[in-house]
N, C-alpha and C positions, 0 to 999 in steps of 0.2 A: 626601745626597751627590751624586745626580744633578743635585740643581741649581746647588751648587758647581763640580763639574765644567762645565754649561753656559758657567757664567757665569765660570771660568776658558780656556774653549775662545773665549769672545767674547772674550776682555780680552788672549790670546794672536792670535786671527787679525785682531782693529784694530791690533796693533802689532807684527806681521807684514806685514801685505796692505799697511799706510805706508811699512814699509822696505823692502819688495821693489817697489814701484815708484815709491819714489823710485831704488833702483838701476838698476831695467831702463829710466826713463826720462829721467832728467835727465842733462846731456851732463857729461863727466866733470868739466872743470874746475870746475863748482858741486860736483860730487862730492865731491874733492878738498876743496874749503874748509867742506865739511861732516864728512869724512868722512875723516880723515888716512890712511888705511889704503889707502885707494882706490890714492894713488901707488904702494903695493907689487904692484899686482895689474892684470893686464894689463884694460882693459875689457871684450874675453868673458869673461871672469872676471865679472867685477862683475856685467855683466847677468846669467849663468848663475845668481848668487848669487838676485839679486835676483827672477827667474822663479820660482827655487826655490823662495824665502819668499812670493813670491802662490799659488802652487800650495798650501803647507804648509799657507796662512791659509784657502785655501777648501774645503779636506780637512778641516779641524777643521769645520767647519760644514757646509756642503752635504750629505755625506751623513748624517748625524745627523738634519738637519733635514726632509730626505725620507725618509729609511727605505731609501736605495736602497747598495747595498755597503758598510752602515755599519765593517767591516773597515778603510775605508780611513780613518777618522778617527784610531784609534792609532797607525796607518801614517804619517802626517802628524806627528804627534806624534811619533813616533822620527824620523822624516828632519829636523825641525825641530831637535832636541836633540842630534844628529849636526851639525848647521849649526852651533849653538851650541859645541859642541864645538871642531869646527875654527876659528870664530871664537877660541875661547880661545887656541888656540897662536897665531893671528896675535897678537892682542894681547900673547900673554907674549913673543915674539921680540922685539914692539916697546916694550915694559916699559911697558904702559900697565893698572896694575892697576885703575881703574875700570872702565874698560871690560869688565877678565875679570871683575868684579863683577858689573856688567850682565848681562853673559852666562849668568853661576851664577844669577844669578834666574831666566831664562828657561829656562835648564840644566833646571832643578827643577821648573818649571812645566808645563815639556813634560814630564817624566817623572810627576809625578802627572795629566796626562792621560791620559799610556802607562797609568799600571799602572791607572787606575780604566774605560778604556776596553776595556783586552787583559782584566782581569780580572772584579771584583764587579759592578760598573755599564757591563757591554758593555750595547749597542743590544740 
C-alpha cells in the first residue's frame, strides 16, 4: 500500500505542480483560452489558486521524501481536495459537468492520500 500511495502522491503532485504554474505564470488571456473559468475570477485569484496547487504538489513529496515534518504531506493532501472542492462549485455554477468529473477524481485521489497518510501508512 505504501507504494501505491507513493506512486498516487507522484501522479497527483505532476498534475498539480503543471496546473499551478501554469496559473501562477501565464498571462491571463492564454488563461482564459485555456481555461474558461479564469474570466469568472479576478487574476489574484487565479494566481493565489495556482501558488496553492505548487505548494500542494511539493507537500506531497518533499517531506516524504526527506523524512523531515512528514505531517505535512496529508496536510497537502487535505488543502489540495479542499481546492478540488471548491473548484467543484465553480464548475457546477458554470454547468460544466466534466470538468466536476475531473475534479471528483482528483477529489478522491487526494483523499485516499489523506486517509492512508493521516492513518495505516503514516511516515
Amino acid at each position: 500500500m505504501n507504494v501505491f500511495l507513493w506512486i498516487l502522491q507522484g501522479v497527483l503532485a505532476a498534475l498539480f505542480a503543471a496546473a499551478g504554474v501554469t496559473k501562477a505564470a501565464q498571462p491571463r488571456e492564454k488563461l482564459i483560452s485555456q481555461l474558461p473559468w479564469v474570466d469568472d475570477v479576478s487574476t489574484p485569484v487565479v494566481r493565489v489558486i495556482g501558488v496553492a496547487e505548487l505548494v500542494g504538489a511539493l507537500g506531497l513529496i518533499l517531506p516524504g521524501a526527506f523524512g523531515i515534518a512528514t505531517v505535512l504531506t496529508p496536510l497537502a493532501a487535505t488543502g489540495l481536495a479542499v481546492i478540488m472542492v471548491l473548484a467543484m462549485g465553480v464548475h457546477a455554477r458554470r454547468k460544466e459537468p466534466q470538468a466536476i468529473g475531473f475534479n471528483a477524481i482528483l477529489l478522491i485521489a487526494a483523499a485516499v492520500v489523506m486517509w492512508g497518510r493521516f492513518g495505516p501508512h503514516a511516515f
